[in-house]
VOGU-3710 file (C-alpha; in Angstrom, 3 decimals, decimal comma):
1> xxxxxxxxxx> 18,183/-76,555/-19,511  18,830/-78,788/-16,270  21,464/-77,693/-13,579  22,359/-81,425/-13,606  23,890/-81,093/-17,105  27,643/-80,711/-17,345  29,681/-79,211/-20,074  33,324/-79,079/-20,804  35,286/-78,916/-24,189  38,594/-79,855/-25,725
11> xxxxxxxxxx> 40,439/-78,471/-28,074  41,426/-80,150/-31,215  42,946/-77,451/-33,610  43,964/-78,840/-37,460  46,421/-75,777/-37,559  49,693/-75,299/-35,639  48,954/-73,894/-32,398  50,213/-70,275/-31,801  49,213/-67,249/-29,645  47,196/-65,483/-32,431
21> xxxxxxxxxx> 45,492/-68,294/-33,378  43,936/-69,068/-30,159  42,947/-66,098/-28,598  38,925/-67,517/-28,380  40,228/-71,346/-26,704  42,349/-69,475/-24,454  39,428/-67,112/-23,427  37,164/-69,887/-23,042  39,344/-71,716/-21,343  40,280/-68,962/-18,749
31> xxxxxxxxxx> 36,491/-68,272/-18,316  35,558/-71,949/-17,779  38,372/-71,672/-14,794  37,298/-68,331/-13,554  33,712/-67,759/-14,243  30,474/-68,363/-12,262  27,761/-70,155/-14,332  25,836/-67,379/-15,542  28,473/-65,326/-16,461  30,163/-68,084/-18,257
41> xxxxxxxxxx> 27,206/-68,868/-20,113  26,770/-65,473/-21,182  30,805/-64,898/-21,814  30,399/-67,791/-24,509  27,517/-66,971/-26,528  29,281/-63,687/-27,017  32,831/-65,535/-27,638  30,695/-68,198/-30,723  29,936/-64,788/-32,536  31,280/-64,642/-36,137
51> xxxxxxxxxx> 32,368/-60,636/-35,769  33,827/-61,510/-32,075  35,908/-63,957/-33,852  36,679/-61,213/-37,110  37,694/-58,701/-34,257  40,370/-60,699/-32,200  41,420/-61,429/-35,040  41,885/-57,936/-36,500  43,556/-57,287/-33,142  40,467/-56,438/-30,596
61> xxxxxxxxxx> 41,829/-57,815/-26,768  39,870/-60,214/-25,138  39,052/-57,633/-22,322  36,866/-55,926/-24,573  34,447/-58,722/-24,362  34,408/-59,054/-21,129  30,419/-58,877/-19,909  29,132/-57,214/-16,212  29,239/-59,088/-13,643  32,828/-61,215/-14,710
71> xxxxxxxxxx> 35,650/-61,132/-12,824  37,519/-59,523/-15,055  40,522/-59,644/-12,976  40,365/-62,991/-12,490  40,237/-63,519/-16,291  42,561/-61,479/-17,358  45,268/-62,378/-15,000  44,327/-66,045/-15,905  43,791/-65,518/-19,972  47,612/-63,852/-20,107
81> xxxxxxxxxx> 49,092/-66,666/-17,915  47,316/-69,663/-20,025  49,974/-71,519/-21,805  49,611/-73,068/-25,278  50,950/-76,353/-23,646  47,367/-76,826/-22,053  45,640/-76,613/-26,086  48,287/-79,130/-27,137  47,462/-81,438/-24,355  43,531/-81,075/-25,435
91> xxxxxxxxxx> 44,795/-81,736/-29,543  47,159/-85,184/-28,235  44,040/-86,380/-26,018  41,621/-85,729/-29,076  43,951/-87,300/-31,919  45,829/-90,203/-29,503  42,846/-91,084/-27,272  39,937/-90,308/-29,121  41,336/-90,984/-32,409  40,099/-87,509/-34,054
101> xxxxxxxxxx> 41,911/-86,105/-37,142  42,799/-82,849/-36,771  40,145/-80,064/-36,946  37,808/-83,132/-36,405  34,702/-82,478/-33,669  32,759/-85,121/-31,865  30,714/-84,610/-28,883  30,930/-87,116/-25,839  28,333/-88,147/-23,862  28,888/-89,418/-20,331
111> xx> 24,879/-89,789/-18,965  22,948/-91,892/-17,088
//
């Protein structure tokens, strides 16, 4: 609700990181590093959606979800080029830094 409020995420799987298993952290990922604000926004509240998840899963591509006014160029180029070794940085940060089991969420504040 304030354009002076930030937010980022990190990954922090409990299963062993593979291709078909992180088709939504890759896509958010790729959209956080592609996407204006708006579209972003709007890109993730239809990525959090139990039957978006169901569909990649049954084999739906990401492009599919893809909302007007992306860059959908952008995203796809970036979304097929996004290693897994950026998800298992995110899981080593969240298990060696912030001490997380895996699978374990916290949320980080960093206000004034």
């Amino acid at each position: 609700t304030s354009s002076h409020t930030r937010v980022g995420f990190l990954n922090n799987p409990s299963s062993k990181i593979k291709e078909d298993n992180t088709a939504i952290a890759r896509g958010i990922l790729a959209a956080f590093l592609t996407q204006n604000n708006s579209n972003l926004k709007s890109f993730l509240s239809k990525l959090s959606k139990e039957e978006t998840a169901k569909s990649l899963a049954a084999g739906t591509k990401m492009v599919k979800f893809l909302i007007p006014g992306m860059d959908g160029n952008t995203f796809e180029k970036k979304y097929n080029t996004l290693g897994l070794d950026l998800i298992k940085t995110h899981q080593m940060f969240c298990q060696e830094v912030l001490k997380l089991l895996p699978g374990q969420m916290a949320v980080i504040s960093n206000g004034r």
